[in-house]
C-alpha positions as CSV (number, residue, x, y, z in Angstrom):
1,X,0.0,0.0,0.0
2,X,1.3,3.5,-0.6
3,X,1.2,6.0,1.9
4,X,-0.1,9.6,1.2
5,X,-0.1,12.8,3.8
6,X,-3.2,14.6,3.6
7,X,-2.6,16.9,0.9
8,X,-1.6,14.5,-1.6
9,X,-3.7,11.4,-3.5
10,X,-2.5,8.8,-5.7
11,X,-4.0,8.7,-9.5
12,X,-4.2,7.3,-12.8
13,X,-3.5,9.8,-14.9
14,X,-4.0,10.6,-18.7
15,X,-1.0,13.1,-21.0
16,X,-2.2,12.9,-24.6
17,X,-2.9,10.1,-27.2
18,X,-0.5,7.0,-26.8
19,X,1.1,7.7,-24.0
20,X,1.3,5.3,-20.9
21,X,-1.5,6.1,-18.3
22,X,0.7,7.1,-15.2
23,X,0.0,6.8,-11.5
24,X,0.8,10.2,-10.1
25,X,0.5,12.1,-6.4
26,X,-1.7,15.2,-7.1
27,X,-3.1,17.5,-4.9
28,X,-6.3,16.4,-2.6
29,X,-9.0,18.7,-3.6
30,X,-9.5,21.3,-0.7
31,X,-12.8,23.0,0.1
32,X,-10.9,26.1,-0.9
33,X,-11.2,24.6,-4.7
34,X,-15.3,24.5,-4.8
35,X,-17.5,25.7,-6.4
36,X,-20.4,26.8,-4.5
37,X,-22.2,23.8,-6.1
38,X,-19.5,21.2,-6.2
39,X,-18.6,18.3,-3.3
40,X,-15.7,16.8,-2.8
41,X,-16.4,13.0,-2.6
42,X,-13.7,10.4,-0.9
43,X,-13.4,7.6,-3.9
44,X,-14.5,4.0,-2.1
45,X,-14.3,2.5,-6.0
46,X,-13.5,3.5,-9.1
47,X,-13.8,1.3,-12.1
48,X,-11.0,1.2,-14.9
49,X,-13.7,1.0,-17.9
50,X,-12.5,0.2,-21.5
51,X,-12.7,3.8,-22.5
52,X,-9.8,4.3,-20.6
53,X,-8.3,2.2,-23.0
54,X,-9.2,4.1,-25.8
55,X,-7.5,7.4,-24.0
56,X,-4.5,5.7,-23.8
57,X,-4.2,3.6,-27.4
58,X,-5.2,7.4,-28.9
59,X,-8.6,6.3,-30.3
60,X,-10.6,8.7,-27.9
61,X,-8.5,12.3,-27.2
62,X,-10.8,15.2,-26.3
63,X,-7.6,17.8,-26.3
64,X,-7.5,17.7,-22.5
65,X,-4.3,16.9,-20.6
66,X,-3.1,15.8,-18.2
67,X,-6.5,14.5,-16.5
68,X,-7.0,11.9,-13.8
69,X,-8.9,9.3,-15.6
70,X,-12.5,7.3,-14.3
71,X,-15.8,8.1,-14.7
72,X,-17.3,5.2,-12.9
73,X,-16.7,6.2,-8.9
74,X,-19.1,5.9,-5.7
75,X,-17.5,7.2,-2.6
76,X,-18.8,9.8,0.2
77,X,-18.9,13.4,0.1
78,X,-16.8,14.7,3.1
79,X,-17.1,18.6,1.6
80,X,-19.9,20.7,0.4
81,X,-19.7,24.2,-1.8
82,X,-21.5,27.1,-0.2
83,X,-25.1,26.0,-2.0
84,X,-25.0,22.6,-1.0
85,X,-27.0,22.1,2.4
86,X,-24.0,21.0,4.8
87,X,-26.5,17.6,5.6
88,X,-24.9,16.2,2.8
89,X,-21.5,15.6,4.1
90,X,-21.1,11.5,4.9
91,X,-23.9,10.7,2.1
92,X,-22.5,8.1,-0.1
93,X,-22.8,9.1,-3.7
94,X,-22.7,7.6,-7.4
95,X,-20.6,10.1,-9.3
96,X,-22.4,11.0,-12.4
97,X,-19.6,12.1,-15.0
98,X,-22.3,14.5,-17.8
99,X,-23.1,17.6,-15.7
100,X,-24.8,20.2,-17.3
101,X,-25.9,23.9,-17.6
102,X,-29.0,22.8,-16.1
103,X,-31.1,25.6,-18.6
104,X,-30.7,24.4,-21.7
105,X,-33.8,22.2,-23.5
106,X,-31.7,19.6,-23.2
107,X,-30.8,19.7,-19.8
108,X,-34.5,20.6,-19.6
109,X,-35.3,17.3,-20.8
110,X,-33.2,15.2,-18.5
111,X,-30.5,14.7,-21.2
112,X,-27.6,16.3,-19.9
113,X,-25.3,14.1,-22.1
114,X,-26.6,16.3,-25.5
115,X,-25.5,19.8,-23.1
116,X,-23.7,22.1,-25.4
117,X,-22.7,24.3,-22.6
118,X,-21.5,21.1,-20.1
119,X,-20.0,22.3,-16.7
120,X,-17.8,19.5,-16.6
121,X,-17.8,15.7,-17.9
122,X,-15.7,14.0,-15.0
123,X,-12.8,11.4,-16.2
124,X,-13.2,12.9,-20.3
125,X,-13.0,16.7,-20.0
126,X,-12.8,17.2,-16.4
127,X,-11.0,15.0,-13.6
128,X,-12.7,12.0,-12.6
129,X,-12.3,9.3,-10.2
130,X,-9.6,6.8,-10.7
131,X,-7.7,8.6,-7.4
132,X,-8.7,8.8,-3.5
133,X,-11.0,12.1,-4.2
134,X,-13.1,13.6,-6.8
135,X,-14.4,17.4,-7.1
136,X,-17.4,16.6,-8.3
137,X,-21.8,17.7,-8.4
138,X,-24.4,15.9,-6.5
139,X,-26.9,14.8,-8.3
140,X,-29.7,17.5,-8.4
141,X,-32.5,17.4,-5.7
């Protein structure tokens, strides 16, 4: 097991089109980094999917490096942004990876993944979950 003080995380981590994913200390996200409607969620499991794969062999590359990998993660949220009611914090969570504008038609319609205007896309366009934490949204109530 690696050891990690608690500023610093282990993660997979994605620099460009066939390259070797690495495993990299990064920063912890700090409630200092929020949004006011972000969490930060401690990662319980993460899945290594086979679009990972695809990042690495060069067949999927959004243009965004270097980016911690995994958009399949459940964990807890041990921080809220200021908009977030505080009763949150210890809720274990699914992290959804499309989050949208929230005002277009299509977020309208439930179908954030057609967003033109996304807020973040955790583990594609935004970092995701293949490390201890995520800066992520909860899912809207």
């Amino acid at each position: 097991a690696h050891h990690q003080n608690k500023t610093t995380m282990e993660a997979v981590r994605y620099h460009g089109p066939n390259e070797a994913l690495t495993f990299e200390t990064v920063p912890i996200p700090t409630e200092a980094d929020l949004s006011p409607d972000e969490v930060i969620v401690r990662v319980e499991a993460s899945a290594l999917c086979h679009t990972e794969l695809h990042f690495a062999d060069g067949t999927l590359n959004l243009g965004v490096k270097p980016l911690t990998l995994g958009h399949e993660a459940v964990g807890v949220i041990t921080a809220v942004g200021s908009d977030i009611p505080p009763s949150r914090i210890g809720q274990r969570v699914i992290n959804y990876y499309y989050v949208g504008c929230a005002n277009c038609r299509w977020c309208n319609r439930g179908d954030e993944q057609l967003c033109p205007n996304l807020k973040a896309e955790h583990g594609f366009i935004s970092d995701g979950g293949l490390a201890g934490y995520i800066r992520t949204h909860p899912e809207m109530q």
